[in-house]
C-alpha positions in Angstrom: 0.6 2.8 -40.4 2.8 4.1 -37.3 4.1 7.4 -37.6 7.9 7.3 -37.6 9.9 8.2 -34.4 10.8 11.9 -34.6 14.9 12.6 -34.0 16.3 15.5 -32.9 20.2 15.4 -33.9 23.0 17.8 -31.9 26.3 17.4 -32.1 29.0 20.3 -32.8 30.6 18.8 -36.0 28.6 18.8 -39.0 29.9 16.0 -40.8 28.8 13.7 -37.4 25.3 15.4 -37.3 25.1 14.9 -41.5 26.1 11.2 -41.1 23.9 10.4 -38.3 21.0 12.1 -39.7 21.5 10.2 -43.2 21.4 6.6 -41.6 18.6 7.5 -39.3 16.6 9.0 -42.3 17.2 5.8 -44.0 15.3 4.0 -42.1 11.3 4.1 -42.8 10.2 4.2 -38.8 12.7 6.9 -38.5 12.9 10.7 -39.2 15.6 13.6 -38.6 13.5 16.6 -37.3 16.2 18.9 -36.6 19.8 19.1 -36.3 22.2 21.8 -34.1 25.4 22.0 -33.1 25.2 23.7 -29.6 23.0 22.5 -26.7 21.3 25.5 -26.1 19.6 25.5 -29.3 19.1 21.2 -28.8 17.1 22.7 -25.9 15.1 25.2 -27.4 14.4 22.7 -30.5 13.1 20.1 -28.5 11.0 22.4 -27.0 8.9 23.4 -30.3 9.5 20.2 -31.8 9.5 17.9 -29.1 11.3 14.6 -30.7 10.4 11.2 -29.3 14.2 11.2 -29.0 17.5 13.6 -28.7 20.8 12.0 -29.9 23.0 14.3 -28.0 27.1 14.8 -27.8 28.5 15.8 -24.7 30.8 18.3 -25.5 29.4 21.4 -27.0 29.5 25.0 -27.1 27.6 27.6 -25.3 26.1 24.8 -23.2 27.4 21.4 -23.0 25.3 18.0 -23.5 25.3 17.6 -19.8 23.3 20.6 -19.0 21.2 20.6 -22.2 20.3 16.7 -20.7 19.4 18.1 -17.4 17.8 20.8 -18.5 15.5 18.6 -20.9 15.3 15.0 -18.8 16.7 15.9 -15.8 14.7 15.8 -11.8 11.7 18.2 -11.7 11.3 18.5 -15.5 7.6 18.4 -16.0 7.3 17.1 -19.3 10.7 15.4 -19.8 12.3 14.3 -23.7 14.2 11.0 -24.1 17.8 11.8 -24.6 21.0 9.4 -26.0 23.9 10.8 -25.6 26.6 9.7 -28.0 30.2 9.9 -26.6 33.7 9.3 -27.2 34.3 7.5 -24.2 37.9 7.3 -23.7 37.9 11.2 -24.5 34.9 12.1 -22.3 35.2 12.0 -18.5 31.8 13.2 -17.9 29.4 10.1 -19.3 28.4 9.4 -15.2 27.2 13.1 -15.3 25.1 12.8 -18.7 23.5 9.9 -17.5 22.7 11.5 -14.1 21.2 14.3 -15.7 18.9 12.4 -17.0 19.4 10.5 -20.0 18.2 7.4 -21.3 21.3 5.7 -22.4 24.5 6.4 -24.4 26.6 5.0 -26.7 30.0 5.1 -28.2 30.8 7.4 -31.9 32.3 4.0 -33.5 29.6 2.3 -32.3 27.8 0.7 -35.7 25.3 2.1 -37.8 22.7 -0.9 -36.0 23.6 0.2 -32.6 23.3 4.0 -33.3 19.3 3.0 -34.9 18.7 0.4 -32.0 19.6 3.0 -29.6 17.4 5.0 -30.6 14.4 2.8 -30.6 15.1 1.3 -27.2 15.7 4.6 -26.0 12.5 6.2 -27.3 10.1 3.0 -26.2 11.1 4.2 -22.7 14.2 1.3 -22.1 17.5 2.2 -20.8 20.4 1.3 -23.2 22.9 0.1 -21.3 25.8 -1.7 -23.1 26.9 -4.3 -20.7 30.4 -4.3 -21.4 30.6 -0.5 -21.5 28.5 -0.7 -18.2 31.1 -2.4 -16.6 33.7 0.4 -18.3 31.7 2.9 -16.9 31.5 1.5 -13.5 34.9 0.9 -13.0 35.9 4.8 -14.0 33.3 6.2 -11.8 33.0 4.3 -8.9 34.8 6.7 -6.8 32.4 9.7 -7.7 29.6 7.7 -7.1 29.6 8.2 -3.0 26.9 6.7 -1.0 24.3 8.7 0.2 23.8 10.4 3.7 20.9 7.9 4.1 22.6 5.1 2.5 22.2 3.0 5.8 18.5 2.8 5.3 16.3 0.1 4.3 16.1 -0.7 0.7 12.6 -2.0 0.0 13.3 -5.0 -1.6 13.4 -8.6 -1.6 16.1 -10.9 -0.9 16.3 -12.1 -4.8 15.1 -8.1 -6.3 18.3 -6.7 -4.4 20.5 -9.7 -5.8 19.1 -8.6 -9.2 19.9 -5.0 -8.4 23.3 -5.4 -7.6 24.0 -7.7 -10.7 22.2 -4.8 -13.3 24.8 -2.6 -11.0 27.6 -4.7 -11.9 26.9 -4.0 -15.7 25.0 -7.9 -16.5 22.1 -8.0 -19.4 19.3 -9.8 -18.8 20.3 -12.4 -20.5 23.5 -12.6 -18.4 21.6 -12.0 -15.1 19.4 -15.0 -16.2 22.1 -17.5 -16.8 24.4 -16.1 -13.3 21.0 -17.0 -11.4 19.1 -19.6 -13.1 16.1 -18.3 -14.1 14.3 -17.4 -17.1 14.7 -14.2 -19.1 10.9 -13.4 -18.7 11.4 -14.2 -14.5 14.4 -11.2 -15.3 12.4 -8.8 -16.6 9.3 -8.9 -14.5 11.9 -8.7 -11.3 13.6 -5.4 -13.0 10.3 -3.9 -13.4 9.5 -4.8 -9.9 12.9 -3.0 -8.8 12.4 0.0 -10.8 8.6 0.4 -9.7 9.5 -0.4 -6.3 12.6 1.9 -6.0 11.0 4.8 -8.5 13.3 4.6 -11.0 13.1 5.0 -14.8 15.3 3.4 -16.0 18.7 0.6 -15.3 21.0 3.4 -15.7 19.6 5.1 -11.9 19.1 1.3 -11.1 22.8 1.3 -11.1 23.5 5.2 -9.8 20.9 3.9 -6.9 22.9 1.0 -6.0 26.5 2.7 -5.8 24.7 5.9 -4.0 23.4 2.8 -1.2 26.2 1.5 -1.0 24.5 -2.0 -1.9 27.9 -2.4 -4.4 31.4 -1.1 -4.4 
């Protein structure tokens, strides 16, 4: 039997952390490890307990999602831990910032029970989870931060269709979507954004996106 995935919870309101913990401890591949309310203590938890995944909040006290983010999946961190942050969007200005720091995804506090758990699982298995509509939310409210790059004029190592597929993931389209736009199969999808993220070093669609604003390959 697979052990179940280990969740590390922080958020700074209790009754949030207690209801997220209880419908991920419901779940039989699933268990709450640890809960917090700052992100200095989600930093030094991870570090003795090292979930398979952090379901952070952005704002916190003492340090803020962001930073606790950076300072666990951020550039340079040798032995990096999965993070989703869980935001309320329309309240948070700084979801481009989580997900530069590092993290692996996000979703929204109303979002369902289903999409908190399959966030998690995506998340942890090393996906991105990237709601397509709230993509496309996303994009729209941070474009202007995202500025291209110094060396945004040089060449992108790709291939005619892998940089059409780029710019449609940076436009916020699923696989499924970017399937249908262009024709193809959903397995010819997948093996092209594996090709761009190996290609381009990336981990995940979420600096597939970040990547394609900073080139300058969308607007």
């Amino acid at each position: 039997m697979t052990a179940p995935l280990r969740v590390l919870v922080c958020d700074d309101q209790a009754l949030i952390r207690t209801g997220f913990a209880t419908i991920i401890d419901a779940q039989p591949d699933l268990e709450v490890v640890g809960e917090c309310g700052d992100g200095r203590t989600a930093v030094d938890l991870a570090g003795r307990l090292r979930p398979d995944v952090v379901v952070m909040d952005v704002r916190m006290p003492v340090l803020d999602g962001i930073q606790a983010t950076r300072l666990l999946a951020g550039a340079g961190v040798a032995d990096p831990v999965k993070v989703l942050v869980v935001t309320t969007f329309n309240l948070d200005e700084y979801v481009y910032e989580a997900l530069r720091a590092g993290a692996g995804g996000f979703l929204l506090k109303d979002a369902p029970p289903a999409q908190l758990l399959h966030g998690i699982r995506t998340v942890a298995s090393g996906a991105a989870l990237l709601d397509p509509e709230v993509t496309r939310q996303l994009v729209g409210r941070y474009a202007t931060r995202i500025r291209p790059a110094e060396d945004a004029r040089g060449d992108v190592p790709l291939a005619p269709r892998e940089l059409e597929v780029l710019r449609l993931i940076a436009d916020g389209l699923s696989n499924s979507e970017i399937a249908a736009t262009l024709v193809i199969s959903h397995e010819t999808v997948k093996t092209y954004v594996s090709r761009i993220l190996t290609k381009l070093d990336l981990r995940d669609r979420v600096q597939a996106v970040v990547y394609a604003y900073r080139r300058g390959l969308v607007t």
